[in-house]
C-alpha positions, -999 to +999 in steps of 0.1 A: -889+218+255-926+208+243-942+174+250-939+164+214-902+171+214-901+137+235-909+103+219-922+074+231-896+059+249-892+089+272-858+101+252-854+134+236-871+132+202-851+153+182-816+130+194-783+143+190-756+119+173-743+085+189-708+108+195-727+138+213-712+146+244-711+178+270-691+206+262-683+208+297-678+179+319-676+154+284-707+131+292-723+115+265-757+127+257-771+097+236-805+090+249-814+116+278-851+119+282-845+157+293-818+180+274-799+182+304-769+164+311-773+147+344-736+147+353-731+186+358-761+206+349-756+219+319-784+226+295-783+213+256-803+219+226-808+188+201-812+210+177-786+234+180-753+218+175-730+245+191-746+239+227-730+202+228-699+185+215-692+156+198-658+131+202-647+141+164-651+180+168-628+175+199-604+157+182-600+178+157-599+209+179-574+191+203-551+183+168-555+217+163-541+229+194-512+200+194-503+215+163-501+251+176-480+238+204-457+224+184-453+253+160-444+277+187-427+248+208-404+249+171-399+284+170-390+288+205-364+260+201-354+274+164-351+313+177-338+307+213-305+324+226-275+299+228-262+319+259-247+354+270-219+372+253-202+395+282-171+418+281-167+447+298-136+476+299-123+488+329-110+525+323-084+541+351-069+573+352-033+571+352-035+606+373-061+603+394-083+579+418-108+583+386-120+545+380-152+529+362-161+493+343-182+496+313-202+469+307-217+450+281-242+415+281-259+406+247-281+372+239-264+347+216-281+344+186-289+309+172-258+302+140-280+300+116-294+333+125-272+361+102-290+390+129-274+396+164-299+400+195-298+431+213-275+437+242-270+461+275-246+487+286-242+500+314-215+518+338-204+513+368-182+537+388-155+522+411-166+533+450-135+548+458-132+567+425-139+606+432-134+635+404-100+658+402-102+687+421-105+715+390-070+732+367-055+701+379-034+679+350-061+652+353-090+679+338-084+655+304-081+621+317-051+594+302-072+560+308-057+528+316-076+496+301-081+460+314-104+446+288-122+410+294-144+394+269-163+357+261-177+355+229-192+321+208-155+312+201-133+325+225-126+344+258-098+375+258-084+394+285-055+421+281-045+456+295-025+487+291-017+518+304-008+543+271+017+571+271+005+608+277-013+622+248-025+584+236-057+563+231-054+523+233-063+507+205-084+472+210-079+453+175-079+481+161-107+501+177-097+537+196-107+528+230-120+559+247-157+558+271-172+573+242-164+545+216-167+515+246-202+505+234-188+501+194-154+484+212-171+460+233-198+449+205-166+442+184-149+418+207-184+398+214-189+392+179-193+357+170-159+358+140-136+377+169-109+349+175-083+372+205-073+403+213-043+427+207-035+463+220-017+488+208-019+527+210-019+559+187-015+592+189-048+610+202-047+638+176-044+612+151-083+602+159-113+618+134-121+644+149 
């Protein structure tokens, strides 16, 4: 800064505004004889307003991040799961120590939401299950069910054990491994109200 830059009364000539304070440590920087602010250092220009701060620009910038808060403090609120929708079917071979639970854990969606959130499968083998030895009459498993389920409105249990040459139906869905992951999204969804079991003929599935 020159000597002329500094007026008589030993202040910066070239003053920044009554509100001027330090964009880092928030001093106010009214008056200083040297552009400095004396409480941490930092260098200022008079004359170049985006090397200080004043008590409206922060205000506005501080409304401006309140609002931002509050818009994704909203949508958190507005978008967050309600819970966790679980079921899971537990499949045993009527022949044979074959045993394993499929599983299935999806995010409640909000109600007014008309979407469902994703969900997870995954299987898990019973430890004392162990394959059929081969040409034995377990080479095309007969499965067993025990079916649980909690959904937005209800929680279901139930089990069977079909006759030879059967599938179980769950309301109405073939229940086979293969078709556990369309099964088990059926009975979480939020308008399923219980459970009921039945069987069919396997050859009467699409092929």
């Amino acid at each position: 800064m020159r000597e002329d830059d500094v007026n008589a009364s030993g202040t910066v000539a070239q003053d920044v505004g009554d509100d001027a304070i330090c964009r880092k440590c928030g001093y106010a920087l009214r008056g200083l004889p040297s552009p400095t602010c004396p409480e941490c250092g930092r260098p200022f220009d008079p004359l170049d307003e985006r090397t200080f701060d004043n008590n409206s620009r922060r205000r506005r910038r501080r409304r401006k991040w309140i609002a931002l808060a509050a818009l994704v403090v909203f949508l958190l609120a507005g978008f967050a799961p309600r819970g966790l929708y679980r079921a899971n079917i537990v499949f045993t071979c009527v022949s044979c120590p074959e045993s394993f639970t499929v599983h299935w854990v999806e995010l409640a969606a909000p109600r007014w939401l008309p979407l469902r959130y994703p969900g997870w499968q995954w299987t898990v083998r019973s430890p004392t299950a162990s394959s059929p030895p081969p040409n034995t009459p377990c080479s095309q498993h007969v499965y067993g069910i025990r079916v649980a389920a909690r959904s937005a409105i209800c929680s279901v249990t139930g089990s069977m054990i079909p006759a030879h040459g059967e599938v179980p139906l769950v309301n109405g869905h073939a229940t086979t491994p293969e078709t556990a992951r369309t099964v088990l999204k059926a009975l979480t969804h939020s308008s399923n109200t219980g459970i009921s079991l039945d069987s069919e003929r396997a050859d009467a599935q699409p092929q």
